[in-house]
LUMTORSE-477704 format. One record per atom (N, C-alpha, C, CB): residue in one letter; z negated, x, y negated. Coordinates in pm, whole numbers, padded with zeros to 5 digits, always signed. Glycine has a CB too. Example, Ala and Ser with C-alpha at 12.3 -4.5 7.8 and 13.67 -1.06 7.14 Angstrom:
// LUMTORSE-477704
A-00780+01319+00569A-00780+01230+00450A-00780+01320+00330A-00905+01131+00447S-00708+01285+00225S-00714+01367+00106S-00787+01290-00003S-00572+01408+00060
// end
This chain:
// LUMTORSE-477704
X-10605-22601+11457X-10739-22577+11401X-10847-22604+11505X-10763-22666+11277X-10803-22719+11569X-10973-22787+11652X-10936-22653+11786X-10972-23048+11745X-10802-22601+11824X-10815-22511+11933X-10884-22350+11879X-10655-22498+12002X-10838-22300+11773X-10961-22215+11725X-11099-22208+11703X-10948-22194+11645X-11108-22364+11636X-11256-22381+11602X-11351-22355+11771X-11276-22571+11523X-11292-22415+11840X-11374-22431+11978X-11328-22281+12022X-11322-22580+12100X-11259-22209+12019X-11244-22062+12050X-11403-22030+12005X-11106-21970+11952X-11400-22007+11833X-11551-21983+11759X-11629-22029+11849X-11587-22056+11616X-11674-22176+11833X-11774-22246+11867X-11815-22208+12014X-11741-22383+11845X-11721-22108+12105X-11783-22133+12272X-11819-21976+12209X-11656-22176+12464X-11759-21932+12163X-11841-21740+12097X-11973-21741+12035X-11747-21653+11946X-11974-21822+11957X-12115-21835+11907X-12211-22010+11929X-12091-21793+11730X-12225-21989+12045X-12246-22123+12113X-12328-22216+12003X-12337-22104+12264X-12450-22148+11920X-12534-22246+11909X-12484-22252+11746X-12701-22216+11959X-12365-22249+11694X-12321-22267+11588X-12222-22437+11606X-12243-22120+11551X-12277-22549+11467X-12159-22662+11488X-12039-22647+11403X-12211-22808+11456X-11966-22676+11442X-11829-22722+11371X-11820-22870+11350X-11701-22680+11457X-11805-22926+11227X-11751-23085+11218X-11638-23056+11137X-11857-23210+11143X-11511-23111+11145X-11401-23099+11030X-11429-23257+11043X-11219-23017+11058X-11296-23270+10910X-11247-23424+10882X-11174-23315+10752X-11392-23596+10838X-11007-23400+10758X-10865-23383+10699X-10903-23414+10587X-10743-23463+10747X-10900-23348+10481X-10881-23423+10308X-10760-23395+10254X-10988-23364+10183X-10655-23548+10224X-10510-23571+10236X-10535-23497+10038X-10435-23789+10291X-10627-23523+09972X-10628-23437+09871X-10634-23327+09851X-10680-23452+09822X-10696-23239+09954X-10649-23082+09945X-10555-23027+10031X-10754-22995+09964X-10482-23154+10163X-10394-23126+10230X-10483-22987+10337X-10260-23096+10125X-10609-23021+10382X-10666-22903+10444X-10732-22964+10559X-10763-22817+10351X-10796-22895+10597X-10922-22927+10666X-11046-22889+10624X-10920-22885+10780X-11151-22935+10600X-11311-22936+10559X-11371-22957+10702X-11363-23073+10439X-11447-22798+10639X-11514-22758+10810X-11629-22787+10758X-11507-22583+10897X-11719-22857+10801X-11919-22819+10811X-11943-22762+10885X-12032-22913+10838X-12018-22624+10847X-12080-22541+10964X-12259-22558+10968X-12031-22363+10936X-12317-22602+11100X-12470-22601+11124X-12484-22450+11187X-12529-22736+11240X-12578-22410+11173X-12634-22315+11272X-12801-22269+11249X-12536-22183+11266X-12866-22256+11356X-12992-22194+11327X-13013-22073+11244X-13043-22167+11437X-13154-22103+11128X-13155-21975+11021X-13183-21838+11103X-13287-21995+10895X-13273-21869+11239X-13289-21759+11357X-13284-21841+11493X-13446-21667+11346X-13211-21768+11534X-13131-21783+11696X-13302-21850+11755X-13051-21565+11803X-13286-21945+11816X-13387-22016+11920X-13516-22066+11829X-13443-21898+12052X-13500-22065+11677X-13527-22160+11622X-13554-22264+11612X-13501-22166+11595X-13634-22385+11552X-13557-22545+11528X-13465-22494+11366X-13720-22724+11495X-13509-22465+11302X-13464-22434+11161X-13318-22427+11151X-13522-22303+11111X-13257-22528+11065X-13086-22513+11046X-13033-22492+10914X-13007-22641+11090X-12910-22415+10892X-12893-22345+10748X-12758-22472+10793X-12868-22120+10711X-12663-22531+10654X-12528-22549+10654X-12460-22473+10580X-12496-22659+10627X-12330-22472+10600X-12266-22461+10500X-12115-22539+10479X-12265-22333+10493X-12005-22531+10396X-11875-22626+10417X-11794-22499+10390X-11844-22778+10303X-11641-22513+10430X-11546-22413+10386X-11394-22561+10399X-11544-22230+10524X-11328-22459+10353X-11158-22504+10380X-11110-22415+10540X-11031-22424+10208X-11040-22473+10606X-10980-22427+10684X-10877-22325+10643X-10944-22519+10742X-10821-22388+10525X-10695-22244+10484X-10649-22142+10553X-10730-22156+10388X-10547-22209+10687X-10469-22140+10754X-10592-22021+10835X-10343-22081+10646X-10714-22058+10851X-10747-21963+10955X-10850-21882+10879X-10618-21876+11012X-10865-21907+10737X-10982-21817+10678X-11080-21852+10609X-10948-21732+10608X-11106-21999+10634X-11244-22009+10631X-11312-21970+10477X-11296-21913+10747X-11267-22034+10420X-11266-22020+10257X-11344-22127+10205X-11117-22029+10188X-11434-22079+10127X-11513-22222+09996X-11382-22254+09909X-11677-22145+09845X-11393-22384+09870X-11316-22416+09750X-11299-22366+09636X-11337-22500+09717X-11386-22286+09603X-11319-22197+09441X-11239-22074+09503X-11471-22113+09310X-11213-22044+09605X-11097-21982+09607X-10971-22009+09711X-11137-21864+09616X-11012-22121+09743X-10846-22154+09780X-10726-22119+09740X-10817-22256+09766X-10716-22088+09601X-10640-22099+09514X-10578-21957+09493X-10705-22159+09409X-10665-21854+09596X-10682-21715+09619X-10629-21670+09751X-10820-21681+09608X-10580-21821+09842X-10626-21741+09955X-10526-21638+10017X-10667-21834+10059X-10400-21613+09921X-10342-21499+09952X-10406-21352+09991X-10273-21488+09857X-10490-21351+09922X-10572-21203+09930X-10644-21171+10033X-10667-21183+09832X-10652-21297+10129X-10759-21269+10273X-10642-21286+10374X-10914-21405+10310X-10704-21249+10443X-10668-21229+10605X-10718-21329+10665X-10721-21104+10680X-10635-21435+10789X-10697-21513+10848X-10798-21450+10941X-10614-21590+10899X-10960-21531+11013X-11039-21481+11048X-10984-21438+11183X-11144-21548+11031X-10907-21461+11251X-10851-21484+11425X-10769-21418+11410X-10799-21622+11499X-10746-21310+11448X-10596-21226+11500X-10589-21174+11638X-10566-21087+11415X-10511-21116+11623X-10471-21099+11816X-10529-20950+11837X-10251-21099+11874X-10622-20954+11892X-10697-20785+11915X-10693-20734+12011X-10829-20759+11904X-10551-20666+12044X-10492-20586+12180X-10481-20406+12148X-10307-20658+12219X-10450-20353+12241X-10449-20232+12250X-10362-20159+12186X-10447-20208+12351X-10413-20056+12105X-10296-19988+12026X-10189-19913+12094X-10349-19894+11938X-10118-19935+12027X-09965-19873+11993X-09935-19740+12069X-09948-19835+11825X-09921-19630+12171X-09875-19562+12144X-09854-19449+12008X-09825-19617+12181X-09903-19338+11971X-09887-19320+11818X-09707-19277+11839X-10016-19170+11736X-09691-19197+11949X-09562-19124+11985X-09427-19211+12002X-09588-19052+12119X-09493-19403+12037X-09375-19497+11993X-09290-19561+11903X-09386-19556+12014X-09417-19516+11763X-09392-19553+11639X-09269-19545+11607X-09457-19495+11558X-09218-19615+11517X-09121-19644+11487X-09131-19550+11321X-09106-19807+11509X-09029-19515+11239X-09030-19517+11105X-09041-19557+11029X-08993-19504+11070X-08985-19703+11067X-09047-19867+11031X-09200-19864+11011X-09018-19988+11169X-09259-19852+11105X-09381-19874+11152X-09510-19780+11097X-09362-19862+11292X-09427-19627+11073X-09527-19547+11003X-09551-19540+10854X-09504-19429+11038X-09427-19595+10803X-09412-19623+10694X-09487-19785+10626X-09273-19605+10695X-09460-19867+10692X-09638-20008+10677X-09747-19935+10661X-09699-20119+10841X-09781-19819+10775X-09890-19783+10813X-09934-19720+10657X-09881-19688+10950X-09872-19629+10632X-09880-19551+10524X-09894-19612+10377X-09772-19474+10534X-09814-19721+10388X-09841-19833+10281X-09955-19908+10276X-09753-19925+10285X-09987-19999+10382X-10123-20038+10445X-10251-19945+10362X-10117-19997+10630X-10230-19838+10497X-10386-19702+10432X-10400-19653+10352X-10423-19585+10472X-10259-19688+10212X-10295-19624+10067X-10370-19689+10020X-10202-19604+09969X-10469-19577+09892X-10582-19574+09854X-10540-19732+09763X-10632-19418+09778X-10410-19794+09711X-10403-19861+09628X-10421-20011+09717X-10284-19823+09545X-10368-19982+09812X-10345-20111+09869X-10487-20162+09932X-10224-20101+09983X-10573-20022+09989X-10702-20083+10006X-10754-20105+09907X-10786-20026+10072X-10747-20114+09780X-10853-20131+09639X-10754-20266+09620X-10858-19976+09475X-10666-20283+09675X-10607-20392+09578X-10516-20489+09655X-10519-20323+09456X-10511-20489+09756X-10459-20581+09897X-10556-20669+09952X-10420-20488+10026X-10497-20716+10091X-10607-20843+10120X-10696-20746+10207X-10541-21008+10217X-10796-20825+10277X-10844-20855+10335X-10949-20934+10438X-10824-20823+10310X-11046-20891+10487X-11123-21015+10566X-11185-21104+10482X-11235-20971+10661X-11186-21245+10509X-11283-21317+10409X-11410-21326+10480X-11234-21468+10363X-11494-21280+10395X-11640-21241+10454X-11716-21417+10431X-11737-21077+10331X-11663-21486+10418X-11785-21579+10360X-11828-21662+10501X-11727-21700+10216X-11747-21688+10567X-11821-21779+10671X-11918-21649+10774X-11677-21888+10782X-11902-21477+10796X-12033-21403+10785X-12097-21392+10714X-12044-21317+10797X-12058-21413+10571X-12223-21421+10503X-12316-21498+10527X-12234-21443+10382X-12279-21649+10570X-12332-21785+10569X-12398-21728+10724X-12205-21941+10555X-12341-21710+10848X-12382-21699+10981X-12443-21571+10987X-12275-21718+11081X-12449-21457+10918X-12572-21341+10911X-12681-21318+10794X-12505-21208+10914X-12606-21420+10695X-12762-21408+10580X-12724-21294+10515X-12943-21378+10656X-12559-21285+10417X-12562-21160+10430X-12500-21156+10283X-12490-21092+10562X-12557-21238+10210X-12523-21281+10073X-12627-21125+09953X-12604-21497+10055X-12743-21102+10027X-12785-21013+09912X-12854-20908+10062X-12920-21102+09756X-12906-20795+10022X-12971-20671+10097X-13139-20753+10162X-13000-20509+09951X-13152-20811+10023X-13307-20857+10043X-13268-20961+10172X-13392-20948+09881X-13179-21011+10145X-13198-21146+10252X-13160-21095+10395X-13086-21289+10211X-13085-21008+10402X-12992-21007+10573X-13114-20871+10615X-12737-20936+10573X-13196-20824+10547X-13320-20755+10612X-13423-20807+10688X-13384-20702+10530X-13393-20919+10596X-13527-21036+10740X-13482-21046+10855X-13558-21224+10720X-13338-20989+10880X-13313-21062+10993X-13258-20955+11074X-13224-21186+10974X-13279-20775+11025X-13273-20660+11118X-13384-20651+11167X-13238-20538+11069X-13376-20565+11336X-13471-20516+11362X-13404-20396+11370X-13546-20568+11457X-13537-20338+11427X-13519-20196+11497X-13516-20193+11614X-13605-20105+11475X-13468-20112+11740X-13440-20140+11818X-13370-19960+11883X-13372-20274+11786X-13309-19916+11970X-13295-19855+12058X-13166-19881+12116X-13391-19866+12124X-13048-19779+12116X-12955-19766+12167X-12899-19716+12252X-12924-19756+12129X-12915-19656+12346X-12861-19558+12427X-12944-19399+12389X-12690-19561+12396X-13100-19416+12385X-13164-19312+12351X-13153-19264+12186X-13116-19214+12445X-13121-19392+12123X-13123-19346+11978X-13179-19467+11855X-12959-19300+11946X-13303-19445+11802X-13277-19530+11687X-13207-19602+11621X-13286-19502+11634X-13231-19716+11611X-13072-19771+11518X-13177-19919+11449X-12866-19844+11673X-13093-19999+11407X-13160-20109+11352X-13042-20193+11345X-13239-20085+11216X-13038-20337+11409X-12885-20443+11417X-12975-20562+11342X-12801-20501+11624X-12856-20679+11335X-12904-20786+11334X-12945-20858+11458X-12832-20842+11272X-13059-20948+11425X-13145-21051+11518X-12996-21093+11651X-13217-21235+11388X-12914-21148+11572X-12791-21213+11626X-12760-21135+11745X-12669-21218+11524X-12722-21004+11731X-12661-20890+11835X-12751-20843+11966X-12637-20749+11745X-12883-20890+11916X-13001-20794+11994X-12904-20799+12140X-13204-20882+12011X-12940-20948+12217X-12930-20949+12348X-12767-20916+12414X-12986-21089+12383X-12657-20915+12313X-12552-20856+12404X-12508-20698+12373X-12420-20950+12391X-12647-20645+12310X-12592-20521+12277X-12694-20428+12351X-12577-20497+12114X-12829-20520+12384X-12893-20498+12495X-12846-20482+12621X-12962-20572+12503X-12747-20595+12700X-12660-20585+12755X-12573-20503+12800X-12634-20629+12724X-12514-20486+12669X-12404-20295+12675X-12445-20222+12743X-12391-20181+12550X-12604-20202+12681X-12674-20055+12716X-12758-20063+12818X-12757-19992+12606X-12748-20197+12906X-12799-20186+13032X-12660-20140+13145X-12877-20339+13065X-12557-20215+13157X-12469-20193+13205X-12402-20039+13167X-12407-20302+13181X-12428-19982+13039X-12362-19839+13045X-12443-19769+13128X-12347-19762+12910X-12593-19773+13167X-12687-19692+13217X-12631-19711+13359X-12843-19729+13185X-12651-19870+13463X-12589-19866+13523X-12484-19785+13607X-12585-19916+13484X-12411-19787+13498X-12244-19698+13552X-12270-19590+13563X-12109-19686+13458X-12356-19541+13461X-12414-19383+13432X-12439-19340+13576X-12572-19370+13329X-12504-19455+13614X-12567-19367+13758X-12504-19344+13876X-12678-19426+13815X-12378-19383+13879X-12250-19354+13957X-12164-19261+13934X-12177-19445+13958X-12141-19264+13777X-12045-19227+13719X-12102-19066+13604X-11989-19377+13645X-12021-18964+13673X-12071-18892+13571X-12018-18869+13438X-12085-18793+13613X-11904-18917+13426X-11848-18946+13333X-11910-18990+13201X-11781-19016+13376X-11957-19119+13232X-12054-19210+13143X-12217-19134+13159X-12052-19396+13214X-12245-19050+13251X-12375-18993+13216X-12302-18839+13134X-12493-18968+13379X-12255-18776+13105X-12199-18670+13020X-12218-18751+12878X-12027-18623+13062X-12146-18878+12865X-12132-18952+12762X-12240-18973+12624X-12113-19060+12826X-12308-19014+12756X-12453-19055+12691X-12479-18936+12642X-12579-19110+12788X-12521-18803+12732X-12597-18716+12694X-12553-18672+12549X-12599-18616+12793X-12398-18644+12561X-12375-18602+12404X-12346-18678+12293X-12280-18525+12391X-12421-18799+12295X-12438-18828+12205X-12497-18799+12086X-12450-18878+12232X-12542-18817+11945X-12565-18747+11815X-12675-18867+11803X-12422-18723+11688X-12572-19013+11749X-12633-19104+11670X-12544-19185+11710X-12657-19086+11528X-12682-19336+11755X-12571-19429+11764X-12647-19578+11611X-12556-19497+11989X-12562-19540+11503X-12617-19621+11403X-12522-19750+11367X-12643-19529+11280X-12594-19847+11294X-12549-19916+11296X-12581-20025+11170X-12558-19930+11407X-12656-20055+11106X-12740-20179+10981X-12708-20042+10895X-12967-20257+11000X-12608-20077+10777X-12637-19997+10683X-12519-20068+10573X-12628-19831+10732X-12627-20103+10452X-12591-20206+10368X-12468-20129+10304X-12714-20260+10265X-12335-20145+10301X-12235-20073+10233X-12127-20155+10204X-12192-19962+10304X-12011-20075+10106X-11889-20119+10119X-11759-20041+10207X-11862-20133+09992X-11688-20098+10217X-11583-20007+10305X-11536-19883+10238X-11449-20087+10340X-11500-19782+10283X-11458-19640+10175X-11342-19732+10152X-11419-19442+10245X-11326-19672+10014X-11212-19725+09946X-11150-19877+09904X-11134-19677+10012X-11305-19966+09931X-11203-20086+09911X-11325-20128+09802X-11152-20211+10070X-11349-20294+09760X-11448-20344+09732X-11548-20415+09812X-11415-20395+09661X-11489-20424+09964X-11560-20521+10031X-11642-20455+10162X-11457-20634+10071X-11766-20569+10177X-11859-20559+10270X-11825-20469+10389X-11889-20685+10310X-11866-20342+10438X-11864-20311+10594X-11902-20421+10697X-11961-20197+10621X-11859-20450+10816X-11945-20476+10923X-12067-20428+10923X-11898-20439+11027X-12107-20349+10868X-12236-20232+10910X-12340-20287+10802X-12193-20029+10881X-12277-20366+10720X-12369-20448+10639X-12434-20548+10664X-12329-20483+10557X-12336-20608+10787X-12390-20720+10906X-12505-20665+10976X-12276-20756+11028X-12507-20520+11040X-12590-20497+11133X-12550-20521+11262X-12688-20556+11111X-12377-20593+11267X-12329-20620+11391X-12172-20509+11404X-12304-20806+11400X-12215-20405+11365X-12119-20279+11440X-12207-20152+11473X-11985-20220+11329X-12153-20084+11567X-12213-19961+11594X-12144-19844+11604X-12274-19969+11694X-12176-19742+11516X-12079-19622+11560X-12197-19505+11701X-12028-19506+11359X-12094-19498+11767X-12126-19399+11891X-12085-19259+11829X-12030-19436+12045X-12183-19205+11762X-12127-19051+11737X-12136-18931+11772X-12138-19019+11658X-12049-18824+11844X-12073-18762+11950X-12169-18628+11866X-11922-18729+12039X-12220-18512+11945X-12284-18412+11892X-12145-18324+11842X-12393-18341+12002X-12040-18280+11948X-11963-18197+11909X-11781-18317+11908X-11989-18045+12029X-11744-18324+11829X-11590-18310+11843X-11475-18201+11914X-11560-18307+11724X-11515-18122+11939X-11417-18002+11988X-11323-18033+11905X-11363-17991+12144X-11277-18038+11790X-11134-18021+11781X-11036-18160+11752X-11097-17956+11918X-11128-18230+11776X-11085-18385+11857X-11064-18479+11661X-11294-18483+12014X-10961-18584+11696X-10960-18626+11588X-11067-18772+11615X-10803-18639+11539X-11138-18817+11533X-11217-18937+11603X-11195-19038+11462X-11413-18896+11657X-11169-19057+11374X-11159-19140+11228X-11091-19076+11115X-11300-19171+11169X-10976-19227+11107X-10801-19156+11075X-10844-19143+10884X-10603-19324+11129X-10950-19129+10839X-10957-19060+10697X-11004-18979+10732X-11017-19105+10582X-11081-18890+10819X-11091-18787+10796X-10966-18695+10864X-11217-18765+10827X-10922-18750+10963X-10782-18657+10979X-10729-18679+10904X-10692-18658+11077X-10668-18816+10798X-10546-18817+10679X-10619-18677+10601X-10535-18999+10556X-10730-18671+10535X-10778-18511+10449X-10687-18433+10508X-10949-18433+10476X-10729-18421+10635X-10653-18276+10676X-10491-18273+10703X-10719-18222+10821X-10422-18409+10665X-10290-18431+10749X-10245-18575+10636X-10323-18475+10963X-10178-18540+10545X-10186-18658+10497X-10090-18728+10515X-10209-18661+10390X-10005-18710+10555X-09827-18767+10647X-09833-18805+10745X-09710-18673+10688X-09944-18736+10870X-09885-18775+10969X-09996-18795+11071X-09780-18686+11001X-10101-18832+11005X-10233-18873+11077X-10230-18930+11170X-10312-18938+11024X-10125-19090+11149X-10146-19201+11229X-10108-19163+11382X-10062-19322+11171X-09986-19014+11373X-09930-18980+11498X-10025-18884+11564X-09792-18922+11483X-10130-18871+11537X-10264-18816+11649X-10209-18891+11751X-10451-18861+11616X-10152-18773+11872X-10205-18847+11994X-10324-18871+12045X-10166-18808+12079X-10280-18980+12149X-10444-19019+12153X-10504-18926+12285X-10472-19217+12185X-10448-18843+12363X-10517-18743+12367X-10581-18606+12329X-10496-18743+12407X-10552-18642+12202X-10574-18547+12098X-10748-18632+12002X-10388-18540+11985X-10714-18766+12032X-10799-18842+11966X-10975-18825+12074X-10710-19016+11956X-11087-18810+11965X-11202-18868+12080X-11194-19025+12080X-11376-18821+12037X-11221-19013+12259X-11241-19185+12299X-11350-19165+12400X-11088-19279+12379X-11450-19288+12349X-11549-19293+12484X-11478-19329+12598X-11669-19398+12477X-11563-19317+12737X-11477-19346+12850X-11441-19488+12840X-11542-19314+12985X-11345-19497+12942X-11271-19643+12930X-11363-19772+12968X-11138-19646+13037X-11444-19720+13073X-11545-19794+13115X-11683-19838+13052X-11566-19742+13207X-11716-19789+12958X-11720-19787+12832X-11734-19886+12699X-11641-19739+12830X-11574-19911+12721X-11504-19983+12632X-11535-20090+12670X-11377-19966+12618X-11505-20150+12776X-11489-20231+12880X-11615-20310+12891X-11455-20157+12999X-11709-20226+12861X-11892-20297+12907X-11858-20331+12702X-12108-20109+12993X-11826-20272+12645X-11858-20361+12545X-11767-20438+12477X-11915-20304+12463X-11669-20467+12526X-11580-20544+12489X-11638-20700+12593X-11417-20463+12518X-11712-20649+12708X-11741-20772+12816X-11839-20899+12749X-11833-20701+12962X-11909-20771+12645X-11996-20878+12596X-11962-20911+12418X-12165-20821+12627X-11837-20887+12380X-11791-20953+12246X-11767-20835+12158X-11903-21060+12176X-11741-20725+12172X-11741-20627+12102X-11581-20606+12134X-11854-20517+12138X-11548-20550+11933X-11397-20461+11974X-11427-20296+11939X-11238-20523+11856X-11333-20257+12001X-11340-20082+11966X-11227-20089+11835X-11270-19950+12133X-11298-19987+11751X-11234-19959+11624X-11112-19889+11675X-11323-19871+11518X-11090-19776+11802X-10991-19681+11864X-10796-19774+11858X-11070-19649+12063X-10888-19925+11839X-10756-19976+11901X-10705-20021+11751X-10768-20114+12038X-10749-20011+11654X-10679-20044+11501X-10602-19916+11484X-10798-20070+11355X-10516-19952+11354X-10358-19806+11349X-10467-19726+11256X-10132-19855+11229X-10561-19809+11193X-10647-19721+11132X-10787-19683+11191X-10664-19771+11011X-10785-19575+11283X-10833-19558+11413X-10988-19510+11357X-10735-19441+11515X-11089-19536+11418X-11219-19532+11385X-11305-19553+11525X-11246-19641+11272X-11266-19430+11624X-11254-19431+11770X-11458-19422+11800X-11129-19260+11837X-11513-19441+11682X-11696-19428+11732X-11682-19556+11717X-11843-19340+11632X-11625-19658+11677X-11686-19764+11600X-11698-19891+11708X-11591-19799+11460X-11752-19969+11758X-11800-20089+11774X-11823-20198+11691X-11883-20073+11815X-11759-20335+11723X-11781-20428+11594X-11799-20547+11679X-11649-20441+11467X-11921-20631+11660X-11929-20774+11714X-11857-20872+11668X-12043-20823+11704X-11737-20904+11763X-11659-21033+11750X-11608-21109+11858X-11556-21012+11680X-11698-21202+11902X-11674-21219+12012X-11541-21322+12013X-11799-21258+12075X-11522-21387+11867X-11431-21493+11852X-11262-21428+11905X-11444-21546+11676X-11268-21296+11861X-11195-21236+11876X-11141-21160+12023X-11228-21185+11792X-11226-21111+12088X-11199-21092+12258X-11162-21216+12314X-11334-21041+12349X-11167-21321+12294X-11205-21421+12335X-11019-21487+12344X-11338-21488+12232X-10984-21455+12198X-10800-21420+12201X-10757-21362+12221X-10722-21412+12138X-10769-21268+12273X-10733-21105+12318X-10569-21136+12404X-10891-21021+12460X-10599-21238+12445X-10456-21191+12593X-10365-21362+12507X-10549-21222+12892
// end
């Protein structure tokens, strides 16, 4: 626990962690401090259970089958052409419509508490508007400066690289704050945070870029899009935003190759 917690705690520096063991719930009891806005004096708390990694309030401990621990290992996908039968067959189980309405997933509560993201009214105080790579968008307060970052270093490269200046140019929309739930499930998007971004190109050619809209067209055998068949921004790319805490959606089996998501807790375990 204390080697994760300090994983978190060096990702989101100006956030505290205090545990202490309660031999009555057989857990750990985390207190979390953090500023209500980054460079603040102002401090919000909150408490959770440790519960194996997900960061749970006490009325649902008792639940915590249904979540996903917050920390997993976020490495590069699979090969689609290595898959196993084994493997496409999870997949297929996994991405049914039943299992997302009715399986686990992320426990959102220790982001609700650290983005304010309990009602629409509240986590709006804390978007701006802001400018992406020549496009409107609106994030949370939290993201500004390493997503600022990104888009200094992609320009950068741009100017070497024509690769990354093609990139840019065809771009569509790069959006991102938009209060929702996930298709098909009951729970919060990232995009409700204000801390993901989709990069969306003007044209696809042809290209598969987000595995529900290829399952429509392919409902068996989506997951085996090769991935040069798949759109991917350039690698370099990836790379500037993974440097500063971001994962690419390209590398989940449920591929969502525009998408950007702030986690820095998570790069941070990567290897």
């Amino acid at each position: 626990i204390h080697k994760e917690l300090n994983n978190i705690h060096k990702c989101y520096s100006y956030v505290l962690f205090e545990t202490v063991y309660l031999k009555e719930k057989n857990d750990w009891h985390v207190n979390i401090t953090a500023p209500v806005v980054p460079g603040k004096p102002a401090r919000k708390r909150a408490s959770f259970y440790w519960a194996e990694g997900r960061l749970l309030p006490e009325e649902e401990l008792e639940n915590r089958d249904k979540y996903w621990p917050l920390i997993y290992k976020y490495q590069k996908m699979k090969d689609p052409a290595l898959m196993t039968a084994e493997e496409i067959e999870r997949i297929k189980v996994f991405s049914s419509a039943e299992n997302r309405k009715n399986g686990g997933g992320t426990p959102m509560f220790f982001f609700d508490f650290l983005y304010a993201a309990k009602s629409q009214v509240i986590i709006e105080e804390h978007i701006v508007r802001t400018t992406f790579l020549g496009h409107n968008t609106k994030v949370h307060e939290r993201i500004l400066g390493p997503l600022k970052k990104v888009e200094s270093d992609i320009y950068k490269e741009a100017e070497k690289d024509s690769e990354i200046k093609t990139f840019i140019q065809s771009l569509k929309s790069t959006d991102a704050y938009n209060w929702r739930v996930i298709e098909g499930t009951g729970r919060k998007s990232f995009h409700t945070y204000g801390i993901a971004v989709d990069v969306l190109p003007k044209r696809l050619n042809g290209k598969a870029i987000f595995w529900s809209w290829t399952k429509d067209k392919d409902p068996e055998n989506w997951m085996l899009t090769p991935v040069n068949k798949r759109w991917n921004p350039p690698q370099k790319v990836i790379d500037i935003f993974e440097s500063e805490g971001f994962i690419w959606g390209g590398n989940w089996v449920i591929f969502d190759n525009m998408h950007f998501e702030y986690h820095p807790e998570l790069i941070a375990f990567k290897n």
